[in-house]
N, C-alpha and C positions, 0 to 999 in steps of 0.2 A: 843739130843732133844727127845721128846715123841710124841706118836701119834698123829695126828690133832685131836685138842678140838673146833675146828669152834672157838675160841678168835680170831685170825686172819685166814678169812674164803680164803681170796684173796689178791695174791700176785701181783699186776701190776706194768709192767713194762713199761715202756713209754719215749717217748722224738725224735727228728727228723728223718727222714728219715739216716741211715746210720751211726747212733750212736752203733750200735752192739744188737739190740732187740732180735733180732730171735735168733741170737746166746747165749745171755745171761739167755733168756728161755730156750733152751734146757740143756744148763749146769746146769741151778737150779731146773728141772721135775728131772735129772738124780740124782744129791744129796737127792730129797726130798723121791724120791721112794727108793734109797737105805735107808735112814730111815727107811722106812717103811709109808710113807704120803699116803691116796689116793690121789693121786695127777690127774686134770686133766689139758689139756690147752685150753684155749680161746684166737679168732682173731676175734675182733668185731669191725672194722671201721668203716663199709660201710654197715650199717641196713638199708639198705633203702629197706619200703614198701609203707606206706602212701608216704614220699616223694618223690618219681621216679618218680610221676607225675610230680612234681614241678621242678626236672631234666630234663624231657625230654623239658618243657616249656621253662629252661634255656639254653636248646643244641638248639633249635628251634631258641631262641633270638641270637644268639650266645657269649651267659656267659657262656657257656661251651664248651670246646675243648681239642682237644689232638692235641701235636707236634712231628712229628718222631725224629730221632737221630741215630747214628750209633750203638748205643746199645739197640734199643728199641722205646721206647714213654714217652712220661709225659703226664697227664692231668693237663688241668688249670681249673680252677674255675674264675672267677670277677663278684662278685656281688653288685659292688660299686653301680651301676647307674638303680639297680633293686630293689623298695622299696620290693616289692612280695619277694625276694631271700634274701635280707637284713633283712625283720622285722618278715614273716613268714615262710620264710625256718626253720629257726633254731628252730622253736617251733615247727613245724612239726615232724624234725627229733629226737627232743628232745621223742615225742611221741611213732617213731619208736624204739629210742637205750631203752625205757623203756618197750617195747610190748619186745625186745628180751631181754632183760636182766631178766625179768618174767622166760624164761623158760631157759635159755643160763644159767645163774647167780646163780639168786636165789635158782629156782628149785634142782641144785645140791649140792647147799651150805646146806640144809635145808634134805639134804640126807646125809651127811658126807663130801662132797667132799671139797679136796682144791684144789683153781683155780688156774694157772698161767696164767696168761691175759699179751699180750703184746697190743692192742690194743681196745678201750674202749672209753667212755667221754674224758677224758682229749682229746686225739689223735682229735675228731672229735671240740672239743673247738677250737683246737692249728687250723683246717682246715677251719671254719666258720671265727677265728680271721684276718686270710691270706685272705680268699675269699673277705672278707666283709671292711678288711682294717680298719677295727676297733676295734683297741685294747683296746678298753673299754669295751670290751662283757662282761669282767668277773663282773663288777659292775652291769649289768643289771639282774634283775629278772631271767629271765632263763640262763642266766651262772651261777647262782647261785644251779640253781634245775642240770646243768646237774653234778655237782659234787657230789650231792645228791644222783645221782645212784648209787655212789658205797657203796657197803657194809660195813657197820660199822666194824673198825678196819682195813679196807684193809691197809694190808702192800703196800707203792707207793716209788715205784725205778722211778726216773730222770735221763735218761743221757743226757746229755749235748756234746759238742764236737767242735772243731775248721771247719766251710766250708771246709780250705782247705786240712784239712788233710783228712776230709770226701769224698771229690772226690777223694784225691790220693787211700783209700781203697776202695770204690766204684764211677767207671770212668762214671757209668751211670749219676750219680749224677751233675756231670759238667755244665748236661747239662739243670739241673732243675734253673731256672731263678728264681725260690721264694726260694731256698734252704735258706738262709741269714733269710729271713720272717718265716719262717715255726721254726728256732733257735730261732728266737726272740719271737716268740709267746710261746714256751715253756718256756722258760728263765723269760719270763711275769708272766706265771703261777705258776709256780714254786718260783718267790717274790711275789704276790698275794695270794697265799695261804701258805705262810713259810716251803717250802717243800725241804728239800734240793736236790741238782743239783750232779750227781756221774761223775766226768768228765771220758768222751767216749775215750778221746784222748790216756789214759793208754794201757795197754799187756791186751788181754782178760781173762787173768790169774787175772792180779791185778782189776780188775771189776768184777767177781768172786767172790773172795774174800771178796771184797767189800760188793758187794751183800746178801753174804751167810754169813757174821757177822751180820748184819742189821736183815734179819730172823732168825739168831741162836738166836741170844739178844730177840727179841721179844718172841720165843716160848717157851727159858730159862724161861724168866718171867713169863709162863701162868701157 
């Protein structure tokens, strides 16, 4: 492949908790910079600035919480029965992932740089669709705008993966009671926008692979 020409400015990668993200980002920074890519990486789930207000109001009500477990915590979200967390949450945050995606994003894309993004819109869709239990988001107006942030061209990896094989590689996971929800919300998006799904379940080898044909093809072409 040839140096980044910003044609495809970002690479994101995305899909449930414990489908292999982090790990399949550093294997494809490590190939892109042996290229020769500027390559950077981005973790953007949790932009919250305007909306942390509208969080703490949710941990107040308690629609927001955390559960211990022998490995840790989970947070929950339930925003069924809160019109405020249901109808203007998600246009709030929509506000925040676009104030960082300004200088997180753009800004370096617009300098040369290419991103590896595991976390982004999609991720905080796939959280708003669980919180809210309504997996109609994507139809609505601003699930429309938040897919809109990302960058023209961006290269989008899907994994996908079976629950329980996802607990047996990570046991924290067990213990997350939406895990099922959080797959089905990606799985949603992923036939909603015709994107296709890399099953997680593979060797991290053959996901790899996978991955690094998908961006060779595209940079072959530019």
């Amino acid at each position: 492949m040839r140096p980044h020409t910003n044609r495809y400015p970002m690479i994101y990668i995305t899909g449930s908790d414990g489908t292999g993200k982090t790990t399949q980002a550093r294997r494809l920074m490590d190939e892109l910079k042996a290229q020769g890519f500027p390559v950077t990486h981005r973790w953007l789930r949790f932009p919250f600035r305007l909306s942390r207000g509208l969080l703490i109001y949710a941990r107040l009500r308690g629609l927001s919480w955390y559960e211990s477990h022998p490995h840790g915590r989970q947070g929950y979200w339930d925003f069924r029965a809160s019109w405020l967390m249901h109808t203007i949450f998600p246009i709030v945050l929509w506000v925040d992932a676009l104030s960082v995606a300004i200088h997180a994003v753009y800004w370096p894309i617009a300098h040369g740089k290419l991103i590896v993004c595991e976390r982004f819109v999609i991720d905080m869709l796939a959280d708003l669709m669980v919180a809210t239990q309504d997996f109609t988001l994507l139809e609505r107006w601003y699930g429309r705008w938040y897919r809109r942030l990302l960058p023209a061209h961006t290269i989008l990896i899907l994994l996908d993966g079976d629950p329980a094989r996802i607990c047996q590689r990570r046991p924290d996971l067990a213990h997350d009671r939406i895990l099922p929800d959080r797959i089905h919300a990606f799985r949603l998006i992923a036939a909603h926008f015709g994107w296709p799904l890399i099953d997680g379940d593979q060797s991290i080898e053959e996901i790899h692979q996978t991955i690094w044909r998908i961006v060779e093809d595209r940079y072959a072409n530019t």
